[in-house]
Backbone bond lengths (Angstrom), bond angles and torsions (degrees), N, CA, C in turn:
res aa  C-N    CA-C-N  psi(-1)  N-CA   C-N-CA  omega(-1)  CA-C   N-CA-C  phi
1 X - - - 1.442 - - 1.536 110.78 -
2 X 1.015 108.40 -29.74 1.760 118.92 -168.87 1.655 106.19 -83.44
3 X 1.165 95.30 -16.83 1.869 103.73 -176.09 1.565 101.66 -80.97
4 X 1.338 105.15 -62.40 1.264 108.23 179.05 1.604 114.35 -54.82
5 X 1.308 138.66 -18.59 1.072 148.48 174.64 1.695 108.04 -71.03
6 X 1.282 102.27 -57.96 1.537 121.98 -171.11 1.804 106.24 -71.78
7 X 1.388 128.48 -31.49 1.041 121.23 140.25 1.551 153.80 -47.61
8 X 1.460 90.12 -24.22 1.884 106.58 -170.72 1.405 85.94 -82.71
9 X 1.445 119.00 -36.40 1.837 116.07 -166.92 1.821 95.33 -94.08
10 X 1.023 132.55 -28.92 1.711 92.82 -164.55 1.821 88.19 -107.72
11 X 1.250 153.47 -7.40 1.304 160.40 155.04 1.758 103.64 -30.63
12 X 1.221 111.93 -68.79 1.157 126.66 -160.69 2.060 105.60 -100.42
13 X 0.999 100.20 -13.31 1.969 110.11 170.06 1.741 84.65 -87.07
14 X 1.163 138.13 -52.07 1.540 121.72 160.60 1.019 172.88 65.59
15 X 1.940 83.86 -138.69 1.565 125.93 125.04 0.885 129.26 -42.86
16 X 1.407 126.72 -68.93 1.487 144.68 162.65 1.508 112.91 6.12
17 X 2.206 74.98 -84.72 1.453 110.54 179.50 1.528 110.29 -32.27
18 X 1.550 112.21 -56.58 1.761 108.84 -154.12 1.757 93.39 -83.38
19 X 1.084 121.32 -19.41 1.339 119.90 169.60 1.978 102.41 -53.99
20 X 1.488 98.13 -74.99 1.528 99.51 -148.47 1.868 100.51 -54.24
21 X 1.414 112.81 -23.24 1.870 118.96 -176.67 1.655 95.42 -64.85
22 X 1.049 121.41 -42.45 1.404 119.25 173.66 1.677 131.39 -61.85
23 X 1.273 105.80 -31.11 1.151 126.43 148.88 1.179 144.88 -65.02
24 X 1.446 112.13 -39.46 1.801 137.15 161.97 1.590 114.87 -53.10
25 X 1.276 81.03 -59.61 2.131 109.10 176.54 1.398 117.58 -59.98
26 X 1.115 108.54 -40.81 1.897 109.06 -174.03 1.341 103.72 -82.09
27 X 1.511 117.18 0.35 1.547 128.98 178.16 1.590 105.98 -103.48
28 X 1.101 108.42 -69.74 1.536 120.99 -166.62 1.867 112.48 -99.28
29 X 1.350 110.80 124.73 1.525 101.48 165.94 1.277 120.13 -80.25
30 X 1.122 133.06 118.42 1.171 141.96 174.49 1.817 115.09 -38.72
31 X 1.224 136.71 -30.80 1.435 133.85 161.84 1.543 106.18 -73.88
32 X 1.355 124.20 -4.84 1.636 115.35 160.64 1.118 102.92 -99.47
33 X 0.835 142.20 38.14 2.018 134.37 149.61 1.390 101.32 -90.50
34 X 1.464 88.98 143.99 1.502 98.15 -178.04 1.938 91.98 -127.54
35 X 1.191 138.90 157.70 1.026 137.24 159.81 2.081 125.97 -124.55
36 X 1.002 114.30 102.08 1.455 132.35 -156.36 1.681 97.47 56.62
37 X 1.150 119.56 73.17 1.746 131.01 156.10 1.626 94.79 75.74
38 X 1.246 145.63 -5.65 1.468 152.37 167.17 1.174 117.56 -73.45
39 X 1.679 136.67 107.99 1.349 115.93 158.72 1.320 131.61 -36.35
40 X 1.014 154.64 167.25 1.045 176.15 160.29 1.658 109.56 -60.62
41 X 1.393 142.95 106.65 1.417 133.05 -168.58 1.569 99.57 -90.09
42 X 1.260 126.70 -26.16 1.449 113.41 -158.20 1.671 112.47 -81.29
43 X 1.053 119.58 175.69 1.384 145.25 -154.98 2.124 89.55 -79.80
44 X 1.308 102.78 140.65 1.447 92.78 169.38 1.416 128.14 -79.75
45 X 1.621 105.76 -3.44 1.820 117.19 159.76 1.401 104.13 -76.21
46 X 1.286 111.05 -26.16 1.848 109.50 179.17 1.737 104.51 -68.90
47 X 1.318 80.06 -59.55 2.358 82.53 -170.12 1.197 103.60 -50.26
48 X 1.731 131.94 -39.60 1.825 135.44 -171.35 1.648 85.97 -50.28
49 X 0.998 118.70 -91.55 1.576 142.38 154.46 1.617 108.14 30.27
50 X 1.391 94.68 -77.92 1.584 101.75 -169.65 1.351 115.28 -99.53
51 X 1.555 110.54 2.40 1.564 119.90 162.12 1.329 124.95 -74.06
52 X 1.928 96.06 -37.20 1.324 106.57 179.74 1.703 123.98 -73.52
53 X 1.655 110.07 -46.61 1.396 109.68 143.89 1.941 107.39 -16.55
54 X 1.319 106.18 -96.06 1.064 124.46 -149.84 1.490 128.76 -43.10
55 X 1.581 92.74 -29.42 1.121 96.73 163.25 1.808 121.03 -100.93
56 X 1.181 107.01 5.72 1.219 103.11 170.72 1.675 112.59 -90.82
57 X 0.985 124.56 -16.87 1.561 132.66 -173.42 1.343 94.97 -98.27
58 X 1.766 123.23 -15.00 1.809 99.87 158.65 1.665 121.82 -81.13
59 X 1.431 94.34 -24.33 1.576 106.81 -178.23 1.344 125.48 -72.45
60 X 1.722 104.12 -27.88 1.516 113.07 155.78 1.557 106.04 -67.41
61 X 1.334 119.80 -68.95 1.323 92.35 -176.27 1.620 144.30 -45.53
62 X 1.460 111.65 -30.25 1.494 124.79 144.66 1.660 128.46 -40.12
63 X 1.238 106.41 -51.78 1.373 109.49 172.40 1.727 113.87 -72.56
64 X 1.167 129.94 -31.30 1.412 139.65 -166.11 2.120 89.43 -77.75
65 X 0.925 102.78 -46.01 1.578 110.16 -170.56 1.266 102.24 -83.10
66 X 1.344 126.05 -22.48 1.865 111.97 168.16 1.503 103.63 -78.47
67 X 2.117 128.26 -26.90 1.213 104.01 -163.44 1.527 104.41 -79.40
68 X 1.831 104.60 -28.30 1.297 100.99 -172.91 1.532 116.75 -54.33
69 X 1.373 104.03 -43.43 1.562 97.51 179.61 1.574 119.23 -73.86
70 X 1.298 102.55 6.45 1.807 93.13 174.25 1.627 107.96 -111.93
71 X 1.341 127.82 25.76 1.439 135.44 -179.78 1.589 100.34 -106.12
72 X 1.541 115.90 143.51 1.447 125.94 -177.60 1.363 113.13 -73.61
73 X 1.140 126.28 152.41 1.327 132.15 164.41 1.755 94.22 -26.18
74 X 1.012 116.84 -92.14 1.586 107.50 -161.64 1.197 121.96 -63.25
75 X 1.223 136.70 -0.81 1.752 128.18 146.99 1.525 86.61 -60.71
76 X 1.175 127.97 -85.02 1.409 121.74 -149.78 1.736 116.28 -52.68
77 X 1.481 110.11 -7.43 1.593 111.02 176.06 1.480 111.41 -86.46
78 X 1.463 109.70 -18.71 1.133 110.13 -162.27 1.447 130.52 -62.55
């Protein structure tokens, strides 16, 4: 039961994910990031990399917090 749960949220957090990197990227070049006034040293396969993580572990957390809030009092007592 928990699989199928844990699928509906990181399947579609993803998607999301490779959506919103596609979106970020066609905006921003990754060798113009600077982080607290520092370029950025890594490789721009590195920044895709740890952008894509990054934004995928917000999109899970988004999705985990829409299922929680859509479960009844008694799933959530259980």
């Amino acid at each position: 039961m928990w699989q199928a749960k844990w699928m509906a949220i990181v399947w579609p957090a993803f998607l999301a994910a490779g959506v919103l990197e596609i979106a970020v990227f066609a905006v921003f070049d990754p060798q113009d990031l600077h982080w607290n006034g520092v370029p950025l040293t890594l490789s721009r396969q590195a920044i895709y990399t740890v952008a894509f993580f990054v934004f995928w572990g917000v999109t899970i957390a988004s999705s985990t917090l829409t299922a929680l809030l859509d479960m009844s009092a008694d799933e959530v007592n259980q």
